[in-house]
C-alpha positions as a Markdown table, in Angstrom:
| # | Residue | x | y | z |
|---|---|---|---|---|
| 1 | Unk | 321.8 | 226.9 | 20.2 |
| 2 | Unk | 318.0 | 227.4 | 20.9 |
| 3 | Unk | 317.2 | 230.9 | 20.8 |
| 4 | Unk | 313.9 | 232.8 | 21.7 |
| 5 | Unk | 312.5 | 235.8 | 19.4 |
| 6 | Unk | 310.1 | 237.8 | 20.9 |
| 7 | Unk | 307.7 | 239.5 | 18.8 |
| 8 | Unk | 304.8 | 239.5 | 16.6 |
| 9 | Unk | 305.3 | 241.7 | 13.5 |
| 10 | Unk | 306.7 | 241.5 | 10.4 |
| 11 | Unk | 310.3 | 242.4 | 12.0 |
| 12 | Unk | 310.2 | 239.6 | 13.5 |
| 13 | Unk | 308.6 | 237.3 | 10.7 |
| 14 | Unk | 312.0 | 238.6 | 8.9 |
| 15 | Unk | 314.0 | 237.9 | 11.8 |
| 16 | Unk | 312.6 | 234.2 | 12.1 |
| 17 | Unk | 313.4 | 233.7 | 8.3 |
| 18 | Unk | 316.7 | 234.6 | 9.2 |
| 19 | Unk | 317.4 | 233.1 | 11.5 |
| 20 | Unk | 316.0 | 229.5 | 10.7 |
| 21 | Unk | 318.8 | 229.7 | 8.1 |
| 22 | Unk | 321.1 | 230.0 | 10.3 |
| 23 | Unk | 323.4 | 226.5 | 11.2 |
| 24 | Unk | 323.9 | 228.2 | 14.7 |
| 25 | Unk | 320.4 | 227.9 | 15.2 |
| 26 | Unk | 319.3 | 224.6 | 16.5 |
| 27 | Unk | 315.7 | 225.6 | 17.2 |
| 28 | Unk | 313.9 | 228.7 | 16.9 |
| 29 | Unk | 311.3 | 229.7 | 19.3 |
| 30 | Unk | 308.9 | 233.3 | 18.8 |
| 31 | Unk | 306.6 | 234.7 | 21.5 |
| 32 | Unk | 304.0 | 235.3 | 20.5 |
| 33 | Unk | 304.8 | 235.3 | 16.7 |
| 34 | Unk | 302.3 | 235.1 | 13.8 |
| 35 | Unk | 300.9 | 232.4 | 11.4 |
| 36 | Unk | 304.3 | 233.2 | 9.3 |
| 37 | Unk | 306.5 | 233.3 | 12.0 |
| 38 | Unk | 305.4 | 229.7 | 12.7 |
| 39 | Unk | 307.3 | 228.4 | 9.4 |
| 40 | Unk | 310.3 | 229.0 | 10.7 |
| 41 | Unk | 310.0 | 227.8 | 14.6 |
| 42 | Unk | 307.7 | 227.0 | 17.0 |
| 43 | Unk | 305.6 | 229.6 | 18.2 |
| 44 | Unk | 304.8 | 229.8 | 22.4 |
| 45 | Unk | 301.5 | 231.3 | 23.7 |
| 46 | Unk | 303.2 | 234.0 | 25.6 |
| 47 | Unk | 302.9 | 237.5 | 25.5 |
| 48 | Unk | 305.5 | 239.9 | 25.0 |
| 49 | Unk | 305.1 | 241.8 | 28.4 |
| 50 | Unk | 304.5 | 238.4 | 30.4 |
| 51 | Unk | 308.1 | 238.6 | 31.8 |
| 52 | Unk | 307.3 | 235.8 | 34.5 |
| 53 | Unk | 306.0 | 233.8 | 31.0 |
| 54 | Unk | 308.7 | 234.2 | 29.0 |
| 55 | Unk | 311.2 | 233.4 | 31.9 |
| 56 | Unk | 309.0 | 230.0 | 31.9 |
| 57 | Unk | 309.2 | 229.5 | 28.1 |
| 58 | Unk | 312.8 | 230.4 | 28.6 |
| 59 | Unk | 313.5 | 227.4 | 31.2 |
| 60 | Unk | 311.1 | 225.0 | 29.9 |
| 61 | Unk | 313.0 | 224.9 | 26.1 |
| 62 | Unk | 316.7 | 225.8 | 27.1 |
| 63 | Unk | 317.2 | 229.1 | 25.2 |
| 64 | Unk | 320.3 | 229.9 | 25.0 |
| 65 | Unk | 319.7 | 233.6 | 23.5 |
| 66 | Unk | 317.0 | 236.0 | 23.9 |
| 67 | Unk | 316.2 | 238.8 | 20.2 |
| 68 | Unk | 313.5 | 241.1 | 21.7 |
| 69 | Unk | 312.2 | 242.5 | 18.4 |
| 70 | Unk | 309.9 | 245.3 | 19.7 |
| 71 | Unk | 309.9 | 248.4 | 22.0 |
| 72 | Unk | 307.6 | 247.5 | 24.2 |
| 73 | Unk | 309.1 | 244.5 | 26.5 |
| 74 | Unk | 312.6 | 246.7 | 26.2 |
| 75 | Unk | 311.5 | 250.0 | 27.5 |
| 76 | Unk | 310.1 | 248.4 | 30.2 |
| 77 | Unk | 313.0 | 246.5 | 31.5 |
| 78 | Unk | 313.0 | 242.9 | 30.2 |
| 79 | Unk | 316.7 | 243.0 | 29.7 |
| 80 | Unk | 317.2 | 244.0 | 33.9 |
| 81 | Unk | 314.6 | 241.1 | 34.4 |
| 82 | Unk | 316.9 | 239.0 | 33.3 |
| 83 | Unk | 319.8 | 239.7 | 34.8 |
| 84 | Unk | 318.2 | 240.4 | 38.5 |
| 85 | Unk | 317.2 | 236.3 | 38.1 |
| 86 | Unk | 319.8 | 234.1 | 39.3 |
| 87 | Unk | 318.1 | 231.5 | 36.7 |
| 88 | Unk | 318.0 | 233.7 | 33.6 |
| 89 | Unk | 320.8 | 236.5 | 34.2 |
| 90 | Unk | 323.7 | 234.4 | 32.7 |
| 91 | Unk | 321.5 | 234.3 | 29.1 |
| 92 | Unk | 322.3 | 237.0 | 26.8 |
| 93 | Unk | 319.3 | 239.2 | 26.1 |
| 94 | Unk | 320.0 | 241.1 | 22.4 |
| 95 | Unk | 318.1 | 244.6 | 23.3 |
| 96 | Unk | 319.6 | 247.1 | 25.7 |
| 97 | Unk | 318.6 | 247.6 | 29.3 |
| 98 | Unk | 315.5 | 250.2 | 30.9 |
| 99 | Unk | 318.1 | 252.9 | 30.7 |
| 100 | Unk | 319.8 | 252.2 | 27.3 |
| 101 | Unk | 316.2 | 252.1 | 26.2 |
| 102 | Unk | 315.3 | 255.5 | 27.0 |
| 103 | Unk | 317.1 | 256.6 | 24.0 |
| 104 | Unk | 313.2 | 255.4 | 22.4 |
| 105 | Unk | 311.0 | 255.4 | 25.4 |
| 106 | Unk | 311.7 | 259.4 | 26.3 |
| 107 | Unk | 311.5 | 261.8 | 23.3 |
| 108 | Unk | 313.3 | 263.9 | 26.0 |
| 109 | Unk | 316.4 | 261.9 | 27.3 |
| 110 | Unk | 317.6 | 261.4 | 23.6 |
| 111 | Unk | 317.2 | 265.3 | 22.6 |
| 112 | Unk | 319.2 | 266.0 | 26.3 |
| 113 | Unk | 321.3 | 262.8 | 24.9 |
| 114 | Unk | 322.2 | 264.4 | 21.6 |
| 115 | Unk | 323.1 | 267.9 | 22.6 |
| 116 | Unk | 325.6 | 266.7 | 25.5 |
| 117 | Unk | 327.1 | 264.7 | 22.8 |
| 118 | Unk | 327.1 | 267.6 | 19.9 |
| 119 | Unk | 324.8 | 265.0 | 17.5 |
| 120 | Unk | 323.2 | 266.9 | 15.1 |
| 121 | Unk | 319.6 | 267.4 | 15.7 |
| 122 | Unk | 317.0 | 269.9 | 15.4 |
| 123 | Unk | 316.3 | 272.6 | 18.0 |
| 124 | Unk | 313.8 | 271.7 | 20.8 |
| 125 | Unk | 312.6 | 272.2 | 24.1 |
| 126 | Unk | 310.7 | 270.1 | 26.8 |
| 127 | Unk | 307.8 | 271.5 | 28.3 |
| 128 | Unk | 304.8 | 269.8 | 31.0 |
| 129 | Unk | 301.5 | 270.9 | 32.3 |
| 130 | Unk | 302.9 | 272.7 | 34.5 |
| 131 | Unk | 304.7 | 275.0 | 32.0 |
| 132 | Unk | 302.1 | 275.1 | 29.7 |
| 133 | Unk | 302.6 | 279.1 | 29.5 |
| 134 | Unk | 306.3 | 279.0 | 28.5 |
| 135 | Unk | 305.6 | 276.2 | 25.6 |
| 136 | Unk | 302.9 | 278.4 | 23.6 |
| 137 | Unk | 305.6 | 281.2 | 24.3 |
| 138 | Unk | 308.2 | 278.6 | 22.3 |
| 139 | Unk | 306.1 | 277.9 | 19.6 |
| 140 | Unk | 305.9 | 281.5 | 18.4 |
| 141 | Unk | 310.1 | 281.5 | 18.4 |
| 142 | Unk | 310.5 | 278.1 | 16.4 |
| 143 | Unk | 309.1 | 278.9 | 12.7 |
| 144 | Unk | 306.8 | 276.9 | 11.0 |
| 145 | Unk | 305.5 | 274.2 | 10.4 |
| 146 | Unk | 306.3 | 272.9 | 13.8 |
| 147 | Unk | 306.9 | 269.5 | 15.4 |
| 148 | Unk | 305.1 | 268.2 | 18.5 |
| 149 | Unk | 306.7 | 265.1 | 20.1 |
| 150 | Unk | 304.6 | 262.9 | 22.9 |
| 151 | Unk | 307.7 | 262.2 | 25.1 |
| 152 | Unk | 306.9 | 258.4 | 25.8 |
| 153 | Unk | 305.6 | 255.6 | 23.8 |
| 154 | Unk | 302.8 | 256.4 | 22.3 |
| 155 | Unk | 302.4 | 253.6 | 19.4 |
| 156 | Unk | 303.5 | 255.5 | 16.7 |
| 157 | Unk | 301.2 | 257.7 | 16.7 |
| 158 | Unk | 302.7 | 260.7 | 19.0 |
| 159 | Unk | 304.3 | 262.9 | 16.5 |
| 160 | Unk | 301.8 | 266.1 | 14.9 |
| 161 | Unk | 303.4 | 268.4 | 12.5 |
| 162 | Unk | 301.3 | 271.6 | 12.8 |
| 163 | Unk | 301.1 | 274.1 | 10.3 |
| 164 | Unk | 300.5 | 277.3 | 12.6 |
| 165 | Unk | 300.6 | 278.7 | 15.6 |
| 166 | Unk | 297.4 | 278.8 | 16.9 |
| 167 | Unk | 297.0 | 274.4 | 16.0 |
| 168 | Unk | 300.6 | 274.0 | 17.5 |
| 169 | Unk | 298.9 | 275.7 | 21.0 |
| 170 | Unk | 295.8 | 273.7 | 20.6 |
| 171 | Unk | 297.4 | 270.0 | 20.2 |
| 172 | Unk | 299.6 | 271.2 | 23.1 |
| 173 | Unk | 297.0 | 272.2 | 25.3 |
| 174 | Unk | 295.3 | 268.7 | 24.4 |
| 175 | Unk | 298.5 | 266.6 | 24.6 |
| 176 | Unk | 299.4 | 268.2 | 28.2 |
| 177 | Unk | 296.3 | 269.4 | 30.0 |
| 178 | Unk | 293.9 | 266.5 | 28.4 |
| 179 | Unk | 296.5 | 263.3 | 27.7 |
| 180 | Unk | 295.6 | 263.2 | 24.8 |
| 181 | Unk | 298.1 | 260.5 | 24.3 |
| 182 | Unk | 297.8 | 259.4 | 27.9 |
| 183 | Unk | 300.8 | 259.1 | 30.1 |
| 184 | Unk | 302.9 | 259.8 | 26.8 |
| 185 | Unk | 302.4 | 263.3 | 26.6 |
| 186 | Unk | 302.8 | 264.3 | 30.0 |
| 187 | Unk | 305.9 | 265.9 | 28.5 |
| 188 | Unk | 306.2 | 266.8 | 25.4 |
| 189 | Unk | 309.0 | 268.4 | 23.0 |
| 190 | Unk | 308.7 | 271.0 | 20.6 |
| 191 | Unk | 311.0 | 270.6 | 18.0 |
| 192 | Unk | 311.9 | 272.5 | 15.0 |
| 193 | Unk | 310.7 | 271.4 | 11.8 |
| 194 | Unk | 313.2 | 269.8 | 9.4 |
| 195 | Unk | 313.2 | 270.3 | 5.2 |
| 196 | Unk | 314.5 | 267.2 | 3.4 |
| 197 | Unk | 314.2 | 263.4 | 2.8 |
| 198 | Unk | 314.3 | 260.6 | 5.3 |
| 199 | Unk | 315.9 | 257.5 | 5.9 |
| 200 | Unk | 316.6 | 255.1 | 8.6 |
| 201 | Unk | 320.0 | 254.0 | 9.4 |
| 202 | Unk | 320.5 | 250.5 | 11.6 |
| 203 | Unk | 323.6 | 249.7 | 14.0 |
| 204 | Unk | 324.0 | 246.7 | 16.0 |
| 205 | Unk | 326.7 | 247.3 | 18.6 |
| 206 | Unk | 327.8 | 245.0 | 21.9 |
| 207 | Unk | 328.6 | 248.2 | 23.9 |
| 208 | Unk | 332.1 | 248.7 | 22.3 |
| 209 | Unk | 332.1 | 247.7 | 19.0 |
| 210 | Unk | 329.2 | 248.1 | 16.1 |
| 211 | Unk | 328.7 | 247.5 | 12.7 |
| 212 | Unk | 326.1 | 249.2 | 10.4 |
| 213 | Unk | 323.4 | 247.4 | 8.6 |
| 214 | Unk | 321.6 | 247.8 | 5.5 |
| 215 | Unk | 320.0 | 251.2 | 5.9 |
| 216 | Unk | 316.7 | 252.3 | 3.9 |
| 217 | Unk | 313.5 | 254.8 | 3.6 |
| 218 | Unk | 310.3 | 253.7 | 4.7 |
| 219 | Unk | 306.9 | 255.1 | 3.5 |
| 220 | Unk | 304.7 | 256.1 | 6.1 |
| 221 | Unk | 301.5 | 257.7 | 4.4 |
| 222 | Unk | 298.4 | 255.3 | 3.5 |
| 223 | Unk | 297.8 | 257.2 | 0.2 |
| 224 | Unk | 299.9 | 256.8 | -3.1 |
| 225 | Unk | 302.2 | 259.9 | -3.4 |
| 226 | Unk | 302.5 | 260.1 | 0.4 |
| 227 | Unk | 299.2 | 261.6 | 1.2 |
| 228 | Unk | 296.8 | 260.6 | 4.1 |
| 229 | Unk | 297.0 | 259.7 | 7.2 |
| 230 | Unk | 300.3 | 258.3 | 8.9 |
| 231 | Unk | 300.9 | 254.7 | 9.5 |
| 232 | Unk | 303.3 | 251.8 | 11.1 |
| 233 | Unk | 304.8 | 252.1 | 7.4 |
| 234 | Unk | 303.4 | 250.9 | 3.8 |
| 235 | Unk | 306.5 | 249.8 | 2.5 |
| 236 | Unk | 310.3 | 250.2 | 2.6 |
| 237 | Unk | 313.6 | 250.2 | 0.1 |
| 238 | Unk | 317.2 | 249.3 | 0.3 |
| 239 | Unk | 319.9 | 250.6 | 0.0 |
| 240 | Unk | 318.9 | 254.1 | -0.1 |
| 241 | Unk | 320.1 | 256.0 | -3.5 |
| 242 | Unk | 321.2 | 259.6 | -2.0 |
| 243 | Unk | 323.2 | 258.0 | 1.3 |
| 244 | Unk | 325.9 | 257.6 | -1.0 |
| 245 | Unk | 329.7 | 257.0 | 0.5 |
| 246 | Unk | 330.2 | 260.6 | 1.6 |
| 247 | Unk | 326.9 | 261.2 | 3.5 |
| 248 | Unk | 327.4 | 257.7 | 5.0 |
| 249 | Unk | 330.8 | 258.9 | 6.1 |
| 250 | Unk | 329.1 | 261.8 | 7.7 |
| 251 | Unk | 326.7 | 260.0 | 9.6 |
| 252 | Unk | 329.2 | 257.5 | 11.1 |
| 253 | Unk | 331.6 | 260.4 | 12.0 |
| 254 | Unk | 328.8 | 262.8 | 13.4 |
| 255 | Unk | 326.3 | 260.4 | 14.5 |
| 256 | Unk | 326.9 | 256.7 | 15.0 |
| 257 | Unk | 330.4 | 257.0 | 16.6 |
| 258 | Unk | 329.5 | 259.8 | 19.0 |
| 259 | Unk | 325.8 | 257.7 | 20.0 |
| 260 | Unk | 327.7 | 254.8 | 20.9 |
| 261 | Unk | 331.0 | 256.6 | 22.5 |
| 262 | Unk | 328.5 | 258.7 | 24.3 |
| 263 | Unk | 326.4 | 255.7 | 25.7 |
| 264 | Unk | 329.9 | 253.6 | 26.7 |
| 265 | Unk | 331.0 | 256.9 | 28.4 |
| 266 | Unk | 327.7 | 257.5 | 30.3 |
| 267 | Unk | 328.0 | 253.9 | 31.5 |
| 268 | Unk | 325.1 | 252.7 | 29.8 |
| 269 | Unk | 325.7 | 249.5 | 28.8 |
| 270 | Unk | 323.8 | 248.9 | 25.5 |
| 271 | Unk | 323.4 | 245.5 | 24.0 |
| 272 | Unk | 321.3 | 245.4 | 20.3 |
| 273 | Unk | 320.2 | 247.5 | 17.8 |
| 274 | Unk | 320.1 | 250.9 | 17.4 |
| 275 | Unk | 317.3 | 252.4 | 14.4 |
| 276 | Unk | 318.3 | 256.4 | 13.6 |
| 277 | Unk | 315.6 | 257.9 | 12.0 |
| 278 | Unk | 317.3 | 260.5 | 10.0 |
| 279 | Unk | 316.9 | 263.9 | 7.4 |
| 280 | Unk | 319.2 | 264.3 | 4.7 |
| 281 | Unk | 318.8 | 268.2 | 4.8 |
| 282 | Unk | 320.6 | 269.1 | 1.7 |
| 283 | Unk | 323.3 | 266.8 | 2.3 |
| 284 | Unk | 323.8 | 267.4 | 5.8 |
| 285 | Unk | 322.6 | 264.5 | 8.7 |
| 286 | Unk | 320.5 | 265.7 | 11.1 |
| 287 | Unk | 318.4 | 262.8 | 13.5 |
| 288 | Unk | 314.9 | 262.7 | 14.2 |
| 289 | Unk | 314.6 | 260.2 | 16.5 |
| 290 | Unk | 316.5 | 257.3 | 18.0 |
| 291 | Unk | 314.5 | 253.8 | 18.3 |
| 292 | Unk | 316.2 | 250.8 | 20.7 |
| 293 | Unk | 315.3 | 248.2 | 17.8 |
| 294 | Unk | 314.9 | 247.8 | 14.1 |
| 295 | Unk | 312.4 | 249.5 | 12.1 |
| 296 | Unk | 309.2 | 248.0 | 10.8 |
| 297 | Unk | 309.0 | 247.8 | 7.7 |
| 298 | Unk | 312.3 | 248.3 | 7.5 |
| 299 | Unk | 314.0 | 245.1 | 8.8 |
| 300 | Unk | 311.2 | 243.3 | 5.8 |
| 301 | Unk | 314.4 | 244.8 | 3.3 |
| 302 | Unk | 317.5 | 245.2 | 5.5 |
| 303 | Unk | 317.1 | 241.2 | 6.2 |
| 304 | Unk | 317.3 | 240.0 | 2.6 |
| 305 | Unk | 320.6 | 241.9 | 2.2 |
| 306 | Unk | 322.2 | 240.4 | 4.8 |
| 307 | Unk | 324.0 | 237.0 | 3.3 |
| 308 | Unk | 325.8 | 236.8 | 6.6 |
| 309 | Unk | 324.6 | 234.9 | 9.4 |
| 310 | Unk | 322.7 | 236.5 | 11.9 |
| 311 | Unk | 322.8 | 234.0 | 14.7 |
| 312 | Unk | 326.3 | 234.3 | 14.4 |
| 313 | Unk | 326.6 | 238.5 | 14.5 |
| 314 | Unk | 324.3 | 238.4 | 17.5 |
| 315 | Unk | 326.7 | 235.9 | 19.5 |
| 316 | Unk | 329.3 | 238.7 | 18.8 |
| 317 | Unk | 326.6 | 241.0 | 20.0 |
| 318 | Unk | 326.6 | 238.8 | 23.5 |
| 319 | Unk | 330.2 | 237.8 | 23.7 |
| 320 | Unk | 331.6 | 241.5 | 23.3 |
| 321 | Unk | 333.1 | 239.9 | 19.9 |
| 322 | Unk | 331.4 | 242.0 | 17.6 |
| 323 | Unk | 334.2 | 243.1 | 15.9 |
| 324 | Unk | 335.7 | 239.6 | 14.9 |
| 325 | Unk | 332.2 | 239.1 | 13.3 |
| 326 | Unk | 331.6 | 239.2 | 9.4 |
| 327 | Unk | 328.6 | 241.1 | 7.9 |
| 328 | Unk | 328.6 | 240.5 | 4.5 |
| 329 | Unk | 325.6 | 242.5 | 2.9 |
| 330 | Unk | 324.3 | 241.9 | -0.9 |
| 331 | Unk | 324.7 | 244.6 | -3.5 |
| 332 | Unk | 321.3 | 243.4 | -4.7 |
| 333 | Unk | 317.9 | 246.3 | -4.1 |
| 334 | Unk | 315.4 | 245.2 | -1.8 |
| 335 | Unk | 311.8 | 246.3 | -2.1 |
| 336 | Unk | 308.8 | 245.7 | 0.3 |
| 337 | Unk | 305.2 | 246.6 | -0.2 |
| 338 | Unk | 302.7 | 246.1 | 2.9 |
| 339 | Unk | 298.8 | 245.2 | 2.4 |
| 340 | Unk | 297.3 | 246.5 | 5.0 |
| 341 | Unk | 293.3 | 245.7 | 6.3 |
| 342 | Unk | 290.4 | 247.8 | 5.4 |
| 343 | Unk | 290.1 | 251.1 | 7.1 |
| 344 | Unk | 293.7 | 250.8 | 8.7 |
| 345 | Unk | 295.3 | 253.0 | 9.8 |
| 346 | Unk | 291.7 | 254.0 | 11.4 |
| 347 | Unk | 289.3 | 251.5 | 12.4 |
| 348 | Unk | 290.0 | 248.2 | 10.6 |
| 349 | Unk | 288.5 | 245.2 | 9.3 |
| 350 | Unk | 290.2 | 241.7 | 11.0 |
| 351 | Unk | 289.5 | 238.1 | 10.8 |
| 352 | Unk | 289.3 | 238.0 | 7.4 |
| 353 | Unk | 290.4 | 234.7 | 5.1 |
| 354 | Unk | 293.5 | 235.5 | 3.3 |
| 355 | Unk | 294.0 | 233.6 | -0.2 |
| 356 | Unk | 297.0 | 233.4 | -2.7 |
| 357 | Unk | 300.2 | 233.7 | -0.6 |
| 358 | Unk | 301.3 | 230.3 | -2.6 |
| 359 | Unk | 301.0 | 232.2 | -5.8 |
| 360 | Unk | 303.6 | 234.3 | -4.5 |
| 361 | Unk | 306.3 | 234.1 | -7.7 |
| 362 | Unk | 310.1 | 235.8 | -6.7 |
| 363 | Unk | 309.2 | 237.7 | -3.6 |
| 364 | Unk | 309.7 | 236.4 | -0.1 |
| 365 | Unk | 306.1 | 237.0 | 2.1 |
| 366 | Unk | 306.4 | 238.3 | 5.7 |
| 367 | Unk | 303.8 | 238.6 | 8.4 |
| 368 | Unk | 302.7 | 240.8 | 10.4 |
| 369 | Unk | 298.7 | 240.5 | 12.1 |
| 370 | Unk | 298.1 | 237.4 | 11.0 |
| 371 | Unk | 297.3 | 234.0 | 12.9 |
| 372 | Unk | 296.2 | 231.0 | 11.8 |
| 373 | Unk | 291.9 | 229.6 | 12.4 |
| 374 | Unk | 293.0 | 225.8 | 11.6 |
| 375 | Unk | 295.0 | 225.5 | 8.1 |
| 376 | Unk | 293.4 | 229.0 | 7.4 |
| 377 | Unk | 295.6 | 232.1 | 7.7 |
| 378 | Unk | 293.3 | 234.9 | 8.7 |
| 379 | Unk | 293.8 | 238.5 | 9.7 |
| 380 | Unk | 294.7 | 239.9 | 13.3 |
| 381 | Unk | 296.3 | 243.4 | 12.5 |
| 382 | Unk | 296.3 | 247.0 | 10.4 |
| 383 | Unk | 299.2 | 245.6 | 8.7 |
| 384 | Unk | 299.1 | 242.5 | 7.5 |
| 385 | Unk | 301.4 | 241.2 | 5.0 |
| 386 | Unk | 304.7 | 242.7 | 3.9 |
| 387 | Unk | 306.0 | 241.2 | 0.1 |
| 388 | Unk | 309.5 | 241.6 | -0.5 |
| 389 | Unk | 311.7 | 241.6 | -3.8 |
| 390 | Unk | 315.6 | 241.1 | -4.1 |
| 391 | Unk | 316.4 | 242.4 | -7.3 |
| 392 | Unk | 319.4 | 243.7 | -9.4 |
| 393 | Unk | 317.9 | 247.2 | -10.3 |
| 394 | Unk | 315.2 | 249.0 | -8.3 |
| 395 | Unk | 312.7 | 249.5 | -10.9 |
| 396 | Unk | 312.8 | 245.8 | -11.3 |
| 397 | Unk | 312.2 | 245.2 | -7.6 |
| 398 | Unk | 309.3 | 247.1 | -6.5 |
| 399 | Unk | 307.7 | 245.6 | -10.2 |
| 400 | Unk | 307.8 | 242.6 | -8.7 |
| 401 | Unk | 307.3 | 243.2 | -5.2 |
| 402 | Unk | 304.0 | 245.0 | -6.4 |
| 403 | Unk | 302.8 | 242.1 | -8.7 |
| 404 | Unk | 303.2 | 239.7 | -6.1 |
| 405 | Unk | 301.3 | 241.6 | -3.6 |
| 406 | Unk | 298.4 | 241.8 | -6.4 |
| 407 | Unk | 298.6 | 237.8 | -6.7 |
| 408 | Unk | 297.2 | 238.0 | -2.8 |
| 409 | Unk | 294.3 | 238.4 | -1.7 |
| 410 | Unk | 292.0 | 239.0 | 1.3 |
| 411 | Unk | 288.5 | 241.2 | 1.7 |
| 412 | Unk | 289.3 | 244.8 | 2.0 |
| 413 | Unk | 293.0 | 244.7 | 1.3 |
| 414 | Unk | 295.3 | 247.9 | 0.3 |
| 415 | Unk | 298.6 | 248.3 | -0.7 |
| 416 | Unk | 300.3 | 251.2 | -2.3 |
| 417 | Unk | 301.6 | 250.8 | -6.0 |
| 418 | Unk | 303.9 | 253.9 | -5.5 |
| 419 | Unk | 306.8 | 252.5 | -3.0 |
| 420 | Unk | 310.2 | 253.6 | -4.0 |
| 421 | Unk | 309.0 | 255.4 | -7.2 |
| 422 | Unk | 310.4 | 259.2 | -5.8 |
| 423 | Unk | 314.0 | 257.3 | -6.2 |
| 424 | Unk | 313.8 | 255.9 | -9.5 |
């Protein structure tokens, strides 16, 4: 079948690489895609919220099946597009619906989600401009530090964890009464701050059935021993050491089962991936936040574990057969380390010539901003170039996922040399 990624990251440069494996996959198509992506399909010239595009890349090379890899195109309906278009609705679209969505695109509707469905989460309330008053009244209640949450999208960026009082009531005040985030913080949740260690937990599900993926830990600060400023993520491992068999059992029984009994008893049919950021607070699973798609960096070391084929779980995914599908994952470690540009995550340096990919040794390279001037790969994006290792032990994997990122090279570059090291 011809099938249609949509995307432009290194998610979906792992996807592609996937999926060109794949015999089910006769040819591969990614809008937009990267100068990586393009290795393993053709990449179109659309963009990912050019719906009226993408139903003409759809027609003109007779997909068959439609991955949306990002939030974005999701959140705002691609998946209902579809299905109001008498020419695209019988073609499965892998990524749930507007509503199904919301479980990402409103901090809100997933905390009101949770606690109708007794997931464990942390406390919060929901507060707007108009009850500005009430919120600084919360903050003083909640104990510190304390969590602001932009309700909508808001890039990654729309999460501040404030140290006191009197910064909690200043980010509010901005967030609310100046946007500070735009139309994302026209509501935003306080939450309760939560002590322990994170990980991210992956489920693909057709609305009855699911199956969980590889899960893993992603490393969001720019600076070696996770200091600095936050970012899309500077690397990621898998599996994840302490989500041992009896914490995994807890999160399917207390989390996973109830998120997807809850969404087929609300009638909100959900097609695709589901990311749960999680703590492990003492042993105990408690979610942060529920995404509508796989994590990125994340997917750069779920992917490798997979040795099943992922054309074939994502039919499943559109058939309703999910359950008659075979994930076989790899007892192997995965380890990814992203070089990022110059500056990132502030202001960064792009079009820059990138050198030394093909001296790449036992890793497998993934894009993310990238795009090719000619033969020449040059930079587009923050995050540039994620280098992944499958390896028998961990120690031996990020080793060799850090000396291959060193064998790369473009001006300005960054990477951390610390991924994965609080596990070893």
């Amino acid at each position: 079948m011809n099938i249609l990624l949509l995307g432009s990251g290194g998610r979906e440069s792992a996807f592609a690489w996937k999926l060109a494996q794949s015999p089910k996959c006769e040819q591969l198509f990614i809008a937009p895609g990267n100068a990586g992506t393009g290795r393993h399909g053709k990449n179109l010239g659309v963009k990912i919220g050019d719906f009226e595009g993408i139903k003409q890349a759809v027609l003109n090379n007779t997909i068959n099946l439609v991955l949306v890899g990002p939030e974005e195109p999701l959140v705002k309906g691609i998946h209902d597009f579809f299905l109001a278009d008498e020419k695209l609705k019988n073609i499965p679209v892998i990524g749930p619906r507007r509503e199904g969505a919301q479980l990402e695109g409103s901090k809100d509707f997933s905390k009101q989600f949770m606690a109708r469905h007794n997931i464990p989460a942390a406390a919060s309330k929901t507060f707007t401009v108009d009850t500005l008053q009430q919120g600084n009244e919360y903050l003083a209640t909640i104990g510190l530090p304390i969590v602001l949450k932009a309700d909508g999208l808001a890039a990654g960026k729309g999460v501040l964890i404030c140290s006191s009082v009197e910064e909690a009531r200043k980010e509010l005040r901005e967030m609310l009464a100046d946007a500070k985030f735009g139309d994302a913080s026209s509501s935003v949740v306080i939450e309760q701050y939560l002590d322990g260690i994170e990980l991210s937990v992956f489920v693909v599900t057709d609305g009855t059935h699911y199956k969980i993926l590889p899960e893993a830990k992603d490393y969001k600060r720019i600076g070696e021993g996770d200091t600095g400023l936050n970012t899309g993520g500077m690397g990621s491992v898998s599996p994840v050491s302490f989500a041992n068999a009896a914490f995994m059992k807890k999160v399917e029984e207390r989390i996973i089962i109830p998120t997807v009994e809850g969404l087929k008893n609300e009638n909100i049919p959900y097609t695709g991936f589901i990311f749960i950021g999680l703590m492990n607070c003492n042993g105990e699973p408690y979610v942060i936040e529920y995404n509508c798609r796989m994590g990125d960096p994340e997917t750069e070391s779920v992917m490798p574990r997979i040795e099943s084929d992922l054309a074939d779980l994502l039919i499943g995914v559109a058939e309703g057969t999910l359950d008659q599908k075979e994930l076989v994952i790899s007892d192997k470690i995965a380890a990814t380390v992203f070089i990022v540009s110059g500056g990132y995550p502030g202001e960064y340096l792009k079009d820059k010539t990138i050198t030394g990919i093909e001296n790449v040794r036992e890793s497998t390279v993934f894009h993310g901003g990238t795009y090719l001037d000619g033969e020449t790969i040059k930079t587009s994006g923050g995050r540039v170039l994620a280098v992944t290792a499958l390896q028998d032990d961990l120690f031996t994997a990020l080793q060799q996922a850090t000396a291959d990122a060193a064998r790369i090279y473009f001006d300005g570059m960054h990477f951390r040399k610390d991924i994965g090291f609080d596990l070893l």
